[in-house]
C-alpha positions as CSV (number, residue, x, y, z in Angstrom):
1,X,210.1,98.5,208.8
2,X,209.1,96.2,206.0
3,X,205.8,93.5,206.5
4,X,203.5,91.4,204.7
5,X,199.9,92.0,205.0
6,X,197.4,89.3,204.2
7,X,193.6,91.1,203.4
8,X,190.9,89.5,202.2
9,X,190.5,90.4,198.4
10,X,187.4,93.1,199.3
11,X,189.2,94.8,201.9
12,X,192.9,95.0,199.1
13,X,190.0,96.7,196.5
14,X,189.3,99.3,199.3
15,X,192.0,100.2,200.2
16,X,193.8,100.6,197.0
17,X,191.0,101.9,195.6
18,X,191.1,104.2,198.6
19,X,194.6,105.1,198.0
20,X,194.5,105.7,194.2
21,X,191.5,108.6,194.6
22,X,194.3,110.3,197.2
23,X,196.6,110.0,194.8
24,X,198.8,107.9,196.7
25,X,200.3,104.1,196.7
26,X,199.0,101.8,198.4
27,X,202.2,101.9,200.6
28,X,202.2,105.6,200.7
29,X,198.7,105.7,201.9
30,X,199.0,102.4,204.5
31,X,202.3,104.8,205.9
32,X,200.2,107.5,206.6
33,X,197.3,105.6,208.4
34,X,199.9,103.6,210.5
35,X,201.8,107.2,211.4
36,X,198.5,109.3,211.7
37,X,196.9,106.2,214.1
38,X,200.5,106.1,216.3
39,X,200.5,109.6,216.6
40,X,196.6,110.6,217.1
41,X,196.4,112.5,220.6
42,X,199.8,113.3,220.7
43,X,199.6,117.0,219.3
44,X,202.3,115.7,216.4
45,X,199.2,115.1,213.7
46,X,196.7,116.7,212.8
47,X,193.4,114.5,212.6
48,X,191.5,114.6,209.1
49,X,188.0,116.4,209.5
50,X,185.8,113.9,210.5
51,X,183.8,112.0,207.2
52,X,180.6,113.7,208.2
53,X,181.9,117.0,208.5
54,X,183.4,116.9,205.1
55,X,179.3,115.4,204.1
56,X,177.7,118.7,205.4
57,X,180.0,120.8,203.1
58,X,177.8,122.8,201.0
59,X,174.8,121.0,201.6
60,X,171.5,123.1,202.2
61,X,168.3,122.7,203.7
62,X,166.0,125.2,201.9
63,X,167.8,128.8,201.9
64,X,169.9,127.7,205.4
65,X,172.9,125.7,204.4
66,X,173.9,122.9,206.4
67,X,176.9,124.9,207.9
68,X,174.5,127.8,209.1
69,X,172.7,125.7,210.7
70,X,175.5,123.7,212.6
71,X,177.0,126.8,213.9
């Protein structure tokens, strides 16, 4: 399937700029958002850890690191 999208010029920035720190095109990387939101809940995909989970990720909190503490 082939479409045009029309974004406002701040949300084209993010999103590209989104894409190029995957290493992916812009098409590439719209692909796999349309397939991953299609699929989510159907056991075919594998959700991305959520963004705060990835934030904890060796953070500390004196000598307990974040993870310890979340377990």
């Amino acid at each position: 399937m082939t479409f045009t999208l029309n974004l406002p010029s701040d949300v084209e920035r993010e999103v590209l700029a989104e894409a190029q720190a995957k290493g992916k095109s812009l098409d590439e990387w719209v692909r796999e958002v349309l397939i991953a939101r299609a699929t989510f809940g159907r056991g075919s995909f594998s959700p991305r850890k959520s963004r705060l989970w990835e934030l904890r990720e060796g953070l500390t909190l004196g000598d307990a690191s974040i993870k310890e503490l979340i377990r």
